[in-house]
C-alpha positions as CSV (number, residue, x, y, z in Angstrom):
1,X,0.0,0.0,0.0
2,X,1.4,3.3,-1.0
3,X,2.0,5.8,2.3
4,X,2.9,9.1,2.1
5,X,3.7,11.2,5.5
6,X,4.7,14.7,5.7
7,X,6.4,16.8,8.5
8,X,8.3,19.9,9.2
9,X,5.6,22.6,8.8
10,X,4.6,25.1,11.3
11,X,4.9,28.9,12.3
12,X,7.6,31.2,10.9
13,X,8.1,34.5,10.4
14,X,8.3,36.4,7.1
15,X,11.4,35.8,5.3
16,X,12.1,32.6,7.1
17,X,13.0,29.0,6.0
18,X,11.4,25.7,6.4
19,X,11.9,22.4,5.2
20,X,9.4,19.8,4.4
21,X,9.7,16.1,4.9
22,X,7.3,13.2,2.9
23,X,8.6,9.6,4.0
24,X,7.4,7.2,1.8
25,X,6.7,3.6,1.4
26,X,5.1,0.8,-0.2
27,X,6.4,1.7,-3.5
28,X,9.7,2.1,-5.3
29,X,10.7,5.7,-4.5
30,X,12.0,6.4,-7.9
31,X,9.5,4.5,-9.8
32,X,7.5,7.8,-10.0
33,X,7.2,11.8,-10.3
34,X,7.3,13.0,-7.0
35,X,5.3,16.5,-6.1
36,X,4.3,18.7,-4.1
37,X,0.8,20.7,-3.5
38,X,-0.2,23.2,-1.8
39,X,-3.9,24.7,-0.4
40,X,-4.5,27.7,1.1
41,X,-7.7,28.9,3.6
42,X,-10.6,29.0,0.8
43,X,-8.4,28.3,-2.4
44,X,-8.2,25.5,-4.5
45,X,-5.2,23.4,-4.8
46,X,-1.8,24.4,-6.4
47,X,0.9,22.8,-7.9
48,X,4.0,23.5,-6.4
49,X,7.2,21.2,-7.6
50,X,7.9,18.2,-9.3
51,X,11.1,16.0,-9.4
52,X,10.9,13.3,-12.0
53,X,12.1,9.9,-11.9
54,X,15.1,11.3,-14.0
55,X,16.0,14.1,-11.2
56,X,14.2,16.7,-13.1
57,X,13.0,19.7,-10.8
58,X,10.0,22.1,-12.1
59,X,8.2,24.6,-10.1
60,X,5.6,26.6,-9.9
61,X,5.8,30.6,-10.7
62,X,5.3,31.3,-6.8
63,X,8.1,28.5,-6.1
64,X,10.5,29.2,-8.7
65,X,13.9,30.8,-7.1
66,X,12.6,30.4,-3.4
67,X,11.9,26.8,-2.8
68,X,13.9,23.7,-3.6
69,X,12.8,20.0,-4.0
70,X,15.0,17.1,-3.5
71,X,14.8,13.7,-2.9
72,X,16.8,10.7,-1.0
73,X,16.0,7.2,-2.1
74,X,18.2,5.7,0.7
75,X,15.7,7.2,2.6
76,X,12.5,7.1,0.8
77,X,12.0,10.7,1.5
78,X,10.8,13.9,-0.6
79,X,12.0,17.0,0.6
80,X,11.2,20.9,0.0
81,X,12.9,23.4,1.3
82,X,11.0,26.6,2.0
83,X,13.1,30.0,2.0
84,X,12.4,33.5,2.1
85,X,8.5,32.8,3.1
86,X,5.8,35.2,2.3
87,X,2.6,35.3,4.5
88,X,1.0,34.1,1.2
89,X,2.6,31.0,1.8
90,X,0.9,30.0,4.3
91,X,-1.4,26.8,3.3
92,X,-1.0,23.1,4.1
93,X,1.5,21.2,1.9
94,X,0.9,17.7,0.2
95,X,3.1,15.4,-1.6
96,X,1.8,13.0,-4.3
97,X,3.1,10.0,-6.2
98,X,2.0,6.7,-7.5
99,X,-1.4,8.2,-7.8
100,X,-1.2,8.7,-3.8
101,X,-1.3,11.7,-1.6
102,X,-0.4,12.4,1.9
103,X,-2.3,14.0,5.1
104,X,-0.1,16.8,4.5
105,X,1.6,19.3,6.9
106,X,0.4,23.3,8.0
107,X,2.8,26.1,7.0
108,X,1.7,29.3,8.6
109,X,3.8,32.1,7.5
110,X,2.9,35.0,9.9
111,X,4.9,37.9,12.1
């Protein structure tokens, strides 16, 4: 069964830094696209980055230069780190592969 856990959200100030964690099992971490999503208070959900099976990263126009993904198959675990936050930022966060996603973890970006 495919499981996908995230962590490492919760409050920060503006123009702080997080970083995400997704532990996953029950499938062959690289045998997949691995994302991230994102859904803020009364908005729909957004696309945030993608790492393909080949390494490839692509983000979304509110990710791109500020957040990072990678990934670590020896540990079965997607990763995004969060940097120079904006209070816009603030929504829960969801991975997704293999047709799975996660309970996701809060991100409040706030002074």
């Amino acid at each position: 069964e495919v499981h996908l856990v995230e962590s490492g959200g919760g409050l920060v100030q503006p123009g702080g830094s997080l970083r995400l964690s997704c532990a996953a099992s029950g499938f062959t971490f690289n045998a997949f696209g691995l994302s991230w999503f994102r859904q803020a208070p009364g908005k729909g959900l957004e696309w945030v980055s993608t790492i393909s099976r080949a390494g490839v990263t692509s983000y979304g126009d509110s990710a791109k230069g500020r957040f990072t993904i990678t990934g670590d198959i020896t540990k079965n675990t997607l990763y995004l780190q969060l940097s120079s936050l904006k209070p816009e930022d603030t929504a829960k966060y969801y991975c997704a592969s293999a047709g799975t996603r996660g309970q996701g973890t809060q991100v409040v970006v706030s002074s």
